[in-house]
N, C-alpha and C positions, 0 to 999 in steps of 0.2 A: 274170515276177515276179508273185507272188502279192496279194493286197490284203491281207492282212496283212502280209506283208513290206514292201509298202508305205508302209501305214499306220506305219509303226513307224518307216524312213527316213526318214519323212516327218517324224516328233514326235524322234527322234534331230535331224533337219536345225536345229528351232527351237528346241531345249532351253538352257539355259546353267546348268551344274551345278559344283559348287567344285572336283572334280579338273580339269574342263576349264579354268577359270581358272588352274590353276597349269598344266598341258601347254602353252597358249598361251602362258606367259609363257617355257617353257622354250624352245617356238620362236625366239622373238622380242627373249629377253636373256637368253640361255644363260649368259653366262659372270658377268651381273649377282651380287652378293650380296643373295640372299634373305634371310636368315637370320644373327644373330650371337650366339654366348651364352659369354661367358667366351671360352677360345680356339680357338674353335670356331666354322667357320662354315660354311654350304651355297649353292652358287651356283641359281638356278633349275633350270639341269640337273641338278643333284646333288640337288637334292630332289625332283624328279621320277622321275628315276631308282630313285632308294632308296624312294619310295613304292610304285612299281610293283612291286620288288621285293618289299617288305612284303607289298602287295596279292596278290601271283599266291603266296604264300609260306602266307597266310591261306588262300586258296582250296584249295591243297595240302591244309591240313590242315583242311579240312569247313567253315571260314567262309564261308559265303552270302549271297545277297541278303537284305536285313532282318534280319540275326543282330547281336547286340549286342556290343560290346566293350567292356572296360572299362579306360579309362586311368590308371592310378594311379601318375604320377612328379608329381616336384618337376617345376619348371619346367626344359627341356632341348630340343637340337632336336627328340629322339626324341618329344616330345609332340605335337611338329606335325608329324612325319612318320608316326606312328601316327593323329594326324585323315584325313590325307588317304588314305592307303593302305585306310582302314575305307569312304571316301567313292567312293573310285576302284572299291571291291569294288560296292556298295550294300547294303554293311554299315553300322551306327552303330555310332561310337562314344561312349562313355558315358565323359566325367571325370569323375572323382570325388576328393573331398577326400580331401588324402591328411592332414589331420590328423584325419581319423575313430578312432574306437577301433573296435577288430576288431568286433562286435554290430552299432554302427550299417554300418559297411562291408559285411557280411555281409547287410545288411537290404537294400543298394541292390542290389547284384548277384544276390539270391534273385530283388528284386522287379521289376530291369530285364529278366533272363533271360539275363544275359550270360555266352557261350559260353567265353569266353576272358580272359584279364587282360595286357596290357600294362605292367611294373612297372618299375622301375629298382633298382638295385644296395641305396640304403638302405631302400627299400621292400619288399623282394622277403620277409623275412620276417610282415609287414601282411597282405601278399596272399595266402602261404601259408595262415597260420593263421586269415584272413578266409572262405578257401576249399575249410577243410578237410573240411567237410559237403555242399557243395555240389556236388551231383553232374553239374547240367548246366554247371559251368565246365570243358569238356575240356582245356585245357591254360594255364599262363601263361608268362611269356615275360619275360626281365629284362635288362636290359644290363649289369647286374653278374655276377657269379661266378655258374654254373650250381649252384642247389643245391637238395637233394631233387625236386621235380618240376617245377622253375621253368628251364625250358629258356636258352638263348644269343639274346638278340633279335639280336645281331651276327648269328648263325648263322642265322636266322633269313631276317633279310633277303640277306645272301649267296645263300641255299637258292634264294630266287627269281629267275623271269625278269626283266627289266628291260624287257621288252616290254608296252605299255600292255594292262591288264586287258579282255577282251573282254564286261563286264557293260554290263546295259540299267540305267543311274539317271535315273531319271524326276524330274522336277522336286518332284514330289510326296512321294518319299520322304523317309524320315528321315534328314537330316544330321548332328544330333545328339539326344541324350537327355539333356536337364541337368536336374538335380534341386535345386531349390529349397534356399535354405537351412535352410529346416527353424527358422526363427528363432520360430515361433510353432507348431510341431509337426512330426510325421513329413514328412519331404521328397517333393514330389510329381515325381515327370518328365513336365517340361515337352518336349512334341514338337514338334523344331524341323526345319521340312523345309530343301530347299536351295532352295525358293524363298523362303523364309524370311530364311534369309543372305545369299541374294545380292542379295533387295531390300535388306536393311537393311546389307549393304555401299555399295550403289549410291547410297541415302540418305547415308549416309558420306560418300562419296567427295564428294557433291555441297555438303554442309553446311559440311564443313571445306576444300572445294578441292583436297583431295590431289591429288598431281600427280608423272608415272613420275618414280621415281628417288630419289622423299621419302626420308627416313631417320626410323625413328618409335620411341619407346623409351618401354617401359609396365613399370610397378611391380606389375603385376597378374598371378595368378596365374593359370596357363591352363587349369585347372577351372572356372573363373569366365566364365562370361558377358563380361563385360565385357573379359578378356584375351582368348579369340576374336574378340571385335570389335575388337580393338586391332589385331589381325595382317592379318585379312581384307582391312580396304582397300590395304593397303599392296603385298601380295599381289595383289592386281586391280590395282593401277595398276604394280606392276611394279618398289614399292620394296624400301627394306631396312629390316627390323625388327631392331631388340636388344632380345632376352631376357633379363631380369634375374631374378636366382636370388630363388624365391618363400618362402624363410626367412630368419631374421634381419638385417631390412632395415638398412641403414646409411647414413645422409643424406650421410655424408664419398662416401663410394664412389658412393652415387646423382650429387651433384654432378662426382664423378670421371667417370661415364659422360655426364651432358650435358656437361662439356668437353671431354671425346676422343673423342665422335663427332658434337657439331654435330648433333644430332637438327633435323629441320624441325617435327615436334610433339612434346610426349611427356606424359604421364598417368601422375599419383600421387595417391592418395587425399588428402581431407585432413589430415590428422594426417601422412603423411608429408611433405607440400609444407610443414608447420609446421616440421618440420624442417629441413627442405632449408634456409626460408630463414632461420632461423635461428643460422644457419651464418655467419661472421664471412664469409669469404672470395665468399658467396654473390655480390655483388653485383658482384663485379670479375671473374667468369667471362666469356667471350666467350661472346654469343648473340644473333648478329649472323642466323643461319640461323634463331634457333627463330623460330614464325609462331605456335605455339598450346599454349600449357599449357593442359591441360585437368582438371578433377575431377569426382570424381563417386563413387557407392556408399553415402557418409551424405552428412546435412547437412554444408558445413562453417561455425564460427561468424564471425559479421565479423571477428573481429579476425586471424582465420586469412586470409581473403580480400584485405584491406586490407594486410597484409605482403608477400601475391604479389604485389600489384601494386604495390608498392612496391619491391619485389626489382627485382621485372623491370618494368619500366613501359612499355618499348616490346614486349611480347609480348600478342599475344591473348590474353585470361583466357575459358577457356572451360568452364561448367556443361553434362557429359553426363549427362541423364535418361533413365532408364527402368527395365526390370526383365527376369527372362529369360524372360517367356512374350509379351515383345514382340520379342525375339530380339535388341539389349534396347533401344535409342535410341529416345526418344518423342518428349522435347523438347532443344534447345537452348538458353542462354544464352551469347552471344557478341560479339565486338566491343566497342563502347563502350557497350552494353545491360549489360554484365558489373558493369560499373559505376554508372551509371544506375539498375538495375533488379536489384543486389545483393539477395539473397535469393530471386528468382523462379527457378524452375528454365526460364524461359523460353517459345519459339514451339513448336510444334507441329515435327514434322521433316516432309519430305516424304514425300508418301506413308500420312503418316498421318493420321487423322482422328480427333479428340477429340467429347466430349460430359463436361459436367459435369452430375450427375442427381443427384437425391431417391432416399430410397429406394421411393420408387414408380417411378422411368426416369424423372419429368418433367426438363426443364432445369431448373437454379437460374438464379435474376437474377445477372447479373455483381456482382460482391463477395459474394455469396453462399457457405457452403460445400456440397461436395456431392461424391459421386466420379467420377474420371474414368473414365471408357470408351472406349475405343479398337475403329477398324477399319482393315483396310488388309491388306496383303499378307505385314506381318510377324508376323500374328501367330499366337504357336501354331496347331499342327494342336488340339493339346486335353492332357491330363494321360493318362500311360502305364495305359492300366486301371483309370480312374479316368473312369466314363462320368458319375455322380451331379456328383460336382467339376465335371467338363468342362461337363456343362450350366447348374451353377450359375451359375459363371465366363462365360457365352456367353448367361446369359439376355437375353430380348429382343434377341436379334442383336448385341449389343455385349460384346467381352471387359472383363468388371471386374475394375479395377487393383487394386479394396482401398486405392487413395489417396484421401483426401479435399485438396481443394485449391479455391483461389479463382484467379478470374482477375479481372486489373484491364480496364479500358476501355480498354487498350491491346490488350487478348487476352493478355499478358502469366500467365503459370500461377503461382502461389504453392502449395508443398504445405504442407497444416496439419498432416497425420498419417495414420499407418495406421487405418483402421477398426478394426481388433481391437486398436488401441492406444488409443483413447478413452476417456476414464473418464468414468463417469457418476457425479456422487456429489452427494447427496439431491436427484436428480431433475436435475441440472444437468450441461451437456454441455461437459467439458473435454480440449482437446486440447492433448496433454502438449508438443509443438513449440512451441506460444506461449509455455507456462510454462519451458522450454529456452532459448528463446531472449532471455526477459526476466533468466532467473538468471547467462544467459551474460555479460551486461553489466556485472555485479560484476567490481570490478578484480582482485577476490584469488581468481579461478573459469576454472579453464582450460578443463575439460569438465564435463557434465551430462547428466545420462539423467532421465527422469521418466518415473513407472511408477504407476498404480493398485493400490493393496492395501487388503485387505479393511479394513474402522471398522463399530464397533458400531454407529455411529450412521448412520453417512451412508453405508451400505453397501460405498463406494467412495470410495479418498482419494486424493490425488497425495502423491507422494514423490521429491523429491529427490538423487539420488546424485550425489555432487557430488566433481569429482577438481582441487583447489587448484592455484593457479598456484602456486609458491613451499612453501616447508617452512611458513609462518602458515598457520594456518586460521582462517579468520573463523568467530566466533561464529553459531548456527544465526539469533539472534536479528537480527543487523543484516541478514541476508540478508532476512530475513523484511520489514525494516523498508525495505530497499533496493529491495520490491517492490510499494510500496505503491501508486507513484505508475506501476505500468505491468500490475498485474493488478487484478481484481475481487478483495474478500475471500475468496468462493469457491473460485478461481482457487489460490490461493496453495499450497503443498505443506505438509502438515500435518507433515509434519519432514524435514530434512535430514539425509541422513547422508555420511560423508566415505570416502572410496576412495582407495589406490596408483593404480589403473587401473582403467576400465571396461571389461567382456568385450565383444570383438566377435570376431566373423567372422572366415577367411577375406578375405573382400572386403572389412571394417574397419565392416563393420554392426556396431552394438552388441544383443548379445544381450539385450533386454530382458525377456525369459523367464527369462533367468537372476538375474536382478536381480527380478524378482515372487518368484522362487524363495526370494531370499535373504534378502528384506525383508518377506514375507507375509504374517509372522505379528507385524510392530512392534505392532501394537496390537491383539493379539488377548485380553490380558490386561486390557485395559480397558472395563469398567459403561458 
C-alpha cells in the first residue's frame, strides 16, 4: 500500500461526516422511524437507502465532488433525502426559499453555480422559468408530473444503485451553501462545512440532552438554518423527526400534531407559539413526554413568553440563539433561567466562545453595549465568493455577528440590536429593540417594528409600526404619553403608524427593510 493511500485510510479512519451519521443509524435502528411528514414516513433504512440511490443517480448524471445543488420544495421527505444524497456525493446542496420570485431565484443559482435543481410537483414551474437562461443548470428533477425539461425525481432515485456512494468527503468540505436572508440586502452564502454541522449538532445534542429515540417536531422550514438544526440531532442520536408542512401554518393542526405524536421537544417561532397557546383547548392537551419548547428566529414580546409558560408550566421554556454563518446555535436560554432571566437570549453554547468589542475589538465593561464575536468550530468556512465580506466578517480573528448586545454579571447575553439597525438621530445612538420593547408594553400593542427614517432635522428618526391587539387603535398620542416614564425624550418614535401585519421572513424575521421602504419618505415634506 502506498502512503497516499495511506494517508487517506488513515483521515477516511478519523473523519465523522453527516452521510455517515445517517449509514450508522441505518446499521444500528434499521427498522426505527426517521422521518414523518403527513402520511408519510422513512425508516433509517429507507432513508439511507433512497439517499444512496439519489447519490449514485447524481453521479450518473455528471454530479461531482463540490458541484452545487439546489433544493427548491416546500417542506417534504424528499428535502432531507436530497440533503443527504448531495452530502453522501460531496456535492452541496443549496436550499433555497421557495417563496422567492423567479429574479431573485435566478440571482441565487447564477450566483451559487448550481448544476442541478431539485424541485417538487408545485414548484417545478419556479424552477423552470428561474432556470431558463441559465446554462450551467444541466438538468432539474421534480417529484411531481414530468414536464418540459423537469425530469421524474421518482425516476430519478429508482435509476440508482442503493449501494453506498464510493466519494472521498472530507470534513472540510462543504455541507451546505445557505444564503442569508437578504433582510438588509442581496443574500450572501454562508459556507457551511460538515464539521461545521456536526459540531453544532453535537452542541445540540449536549445543551438540550437529546436522547436515541426522542420524537422532535419543528414549525420551521427546511431552507432555513434553523429547520436543519432541528432534524440533525435527532438524526445523530437516532430519533424521529415530524415534518410539518412549511405553508399556511395553522395552530388548530400544530396543537393537533403535539397531541398525536407526544414530541419529546418541539420548536415554533414566536408568533406561532402565540397562537398555539391561545388556543382554548391548549392547556388540557397531554404533554406529559414534551421536556422542551423551544423559540427562536425573532425577538418574542413578554406577554408572548409569559402565556407559554403559563400554557404549559411543567415544560422547559427554551430561547435558541444564533444565526446561519454560526451553522446557527450560539447561545442558550433554558431551564428556570427562561424565566428568571426573561429576555436574555442566554449562556454561550458549548464550544463556543464569545467576545463583546467596541468598534475598535476592545472588550466593553459588563453592562456595557458592544458586538458580539464568536469562535469555535462552528463557524462558517466564509461567504461563497465573497472574499472582501469574508474578511470583513473574520476581522482580527473573530466572526462578527452584526449583534449588538449586553451581558449582565451573570454572563448572562441580552441582544440590544443589529448594527445596521441603529439609528443615530442628531448625533444620538438609538437602538430600536429598547424603543420595541417599551411600545410592547402598551396593553392595546400586539406587535412593533422600529425602523430609522430619514428627518430634516435630526437626520435620523425612529418610527413605530405598530400591529393593535384588538380592532381599537389607540391614539398615536397616548402611546407617546405611555412612554414617557420608560424612554429618554430622544428615545421616543417621532410617529406611529398602524399595520394589518408586519412583513417577515421565511423564518418570521420581520423585514425591516421593507418597512424603511415604506415609511421613508413620512417626513420628507417637512422645513
Amino acid at each position: 500500500m502506498d502512503t497516499t493511500t495511506q494517508e487517506r485510510e488513515l483521515a477516511r479512519s478519523r473523519r465523522l461526516v453527516l452521510g455517515e451519521i445517517l449509514a450508522r443509524n441505518a446499521r444500528r435502528a434499521p427498522d426505527r422511524t426517521a422521518l414523518i411528514f403527513e402520511d408519510s414516513s422513512r425508516t433509517f433504512a429507507e432513508l439511507d437507502e433512497r439517499t444512496n440511490r439519489l447519490a449514485n443517480a447524481l453521479a450518473d448524471r455528471g454530479v461531482g465532488h463540490g458541484d452545487k445543488v439546489a433544493v427548491l420544495m416546500y417542506n417534504r421527505l424528499e428535502v432531507v433525502e436530497s440533503f443527504f444524497a448531495c452530502q453522501k456525493l460531496g456535492a452541496c446542496p443549496v436550499p433555497v426559499n421557495f417563496r422567492l420570485a423567479p429574479s431573485e431565484l435566478a440571482y441565487i443559482l447564477a450566483d451559487s453555480d448550481a448544476v442541478a435543481v431539485l424541485t417538487d410537483g408545485e414548484l417545478t414551474a419556479l424552477a423552470l422559468e428561474s432556470t431558463a437562461d441559465l446554462g450551467p443548470v444541466r438538468f432539474v428533477a421534480t417529484t411531481g408530473a414530468p414536464q418540459g425539461r423537469a425530469e421524474s425525481y421518482e425516476e430519478l432515485v429508482a435509476a440508482g444503485s442503493p449501494a453506498a456512494p464510493q466519494a472521498e468527503v472530507d470534513e472540510d468540505d462543504l455541507a451546505f451553501l445557505m444564503y442569508t436572508s437578504g433582510t438588509t440586502g442581496r443574500p450572501k452564502g454562508a459556507m457551511l462545512t460538515h464539521q461545521n454541522l456536526v459540531c453544532n449538532t453535537i452542541n445540540w445534542v449536549l445543551e438540550m440532552e437529546a436522547r436515541a429515540g426522542d420524537v422532535w417536531l419543528s414549525g420551521l422550514p427546511l431552507f432555513h438554518i434553523g429547520g436543519v438544526n432541528g432534524l440533525l440531532p435527532f438524526i445523530y442520536v437516532a430519533g424521529t423527526c415530524i415534518i410539518t408542512p412549511s405553508t399556511g401554518f395553522d395552530p388548530e393542526e400544530s396543537l393537533g400534531l403535539l397531541e398525536r405524536y407526544q414530541p419529546d421537544m418541539c420548536y415554533f417561532v414566536p408568533t406561532q407559539w402565540q397562537q398555539i397557546c391561545e388556543l382554548p383547548r391548549a392547556t388540557e392537551i397531554d404533554t406529559t413526554r414534551l421536556r422542551r419548547a423551544l423559540w427562536g428566529a425573532s425577538q418574542a414580546p413578554p406577554s408572548t413568553l409569559e402565556l407559554l409558560v403559563r400554557t404549559f408550566p411543567n415544560v422547559g421554556i427554551v430561547n435558541a440563539f444564533g444565526q446561519t454563518e454560526m451553522s446557527s446555535n450560539t447561545c442558550f436560554l433554558k431551564g428556570e433561567d427562561a424565566v428568571r432571566k426573561m429576555g436574555s437570549v442566554g449562556l454561550p453554547a458549548v464550544n463556543v466562545e464569545v467576545r463583546i468589542v467596541d468598534e475598535e475589538g476592545a472588550d466593553v465593561p459588563i453592562g456595557e453595549v458592544g458586538e458580539i464575536v464568536y469562535r469555535g468550530p462552528t463557524v462558517m468556512k466564509g461567504y461563497y465568493k465573497l472574499p472582501d465580506a469574508t474578511a470583513d466578517a473574520f476581522r482580527g480573528g473573530w466572526f462578527h455577528s452584526g449583534d449588538l448586545v449586553r451581558q449582565d454579571d451573570e454572563g448572562f447575553i441580552y441582544v440590544v440590536d443589529r448594527v445596521k439597525d441603529m439609528i443615530i438621530s442628531g448625533g444620538e445612538n438609538i437602538y430600536p429593540a429598547e424603543v420595541e420593547r417599551a411600545v410592547e408594553r402598551h396593553p392595546a400593542v400586539r406587535e412593533v417594528a422600529v425602523v430609522g427614517v430619514s428627518h430634516p432635522r435630526w437626520v435620523e428618526t425612529p418610527v413605530a409600526v405598530v400591529v393593535a391587539d384588538g380592532e381599537e387603535r389607540p391614539e398615536t398620542q397616548e402611546i407617546l404619553d405611555f412612554l414617557k416614564t420608560d424612554l429618554a425624550s430622544y428615545k421616543k418614535p417621532s410617529a406611529v403608524v398602524f399595520v394589518d401585519e408586519l412583513p417577515r421572513n421565511a423564518s418570521g424575521k420581520i423585514l425591516k427593510r421593507n418597512l424603511r421602504d415604506e415609511f421613508g419618505d413620512l417626513f420628507s415634506e417637512q422645513g
